[in-house]
N, C-alpha and C positions, 0 to 999 in steps of 0.2 A: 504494500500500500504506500508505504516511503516513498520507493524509488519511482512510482507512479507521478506521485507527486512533483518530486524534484523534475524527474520527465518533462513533465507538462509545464512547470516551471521555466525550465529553460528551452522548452521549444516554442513559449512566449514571449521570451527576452528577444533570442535569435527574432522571431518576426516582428516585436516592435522594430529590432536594427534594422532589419530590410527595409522597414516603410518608410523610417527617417532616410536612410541612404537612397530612396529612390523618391523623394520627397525632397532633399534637400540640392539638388540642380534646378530645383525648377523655378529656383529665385528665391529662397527661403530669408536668402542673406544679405538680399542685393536696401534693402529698404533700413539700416543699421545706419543711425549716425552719427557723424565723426563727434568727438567727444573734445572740446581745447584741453592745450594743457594748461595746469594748475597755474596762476599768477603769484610771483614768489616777491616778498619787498625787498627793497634793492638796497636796504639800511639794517636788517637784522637778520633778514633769509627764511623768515618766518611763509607760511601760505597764508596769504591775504584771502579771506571770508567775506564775500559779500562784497558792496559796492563801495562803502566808506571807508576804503583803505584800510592800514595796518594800524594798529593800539598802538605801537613803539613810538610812532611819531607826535601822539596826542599825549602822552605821559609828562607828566613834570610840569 
């Protein structure tokens, strides 16, 4: 009854991978968008968060 199992188990894994790999040419990837890179401040090297620039410069 196990091995039944385990069976059926992985002769559904194996056919989800098919679907994805005959699924995934047909444009799956092509609508992903580019991502910037992080803005880094140019005074403590910190990643600036948000639109108000870095804390380091507003201190003191």
């Amino acid at each position: 009854m196990l091995v039944k199992i385990v069976t059926l188990f992985l002769v559904g894994m194996a056919a989800v991978a098919l679907i994805g790999r005959l699924r995934w040419p047909l444009g799956g990837r092509k609508s992903q968008t580019k991502v910037p890179p992080p803005t880094i401040c140019g005074h403590c090297g910190r990643f600036v968060l948000g639109k108000d620039g870095c804390d380091c410069r507003r201190k003191g």
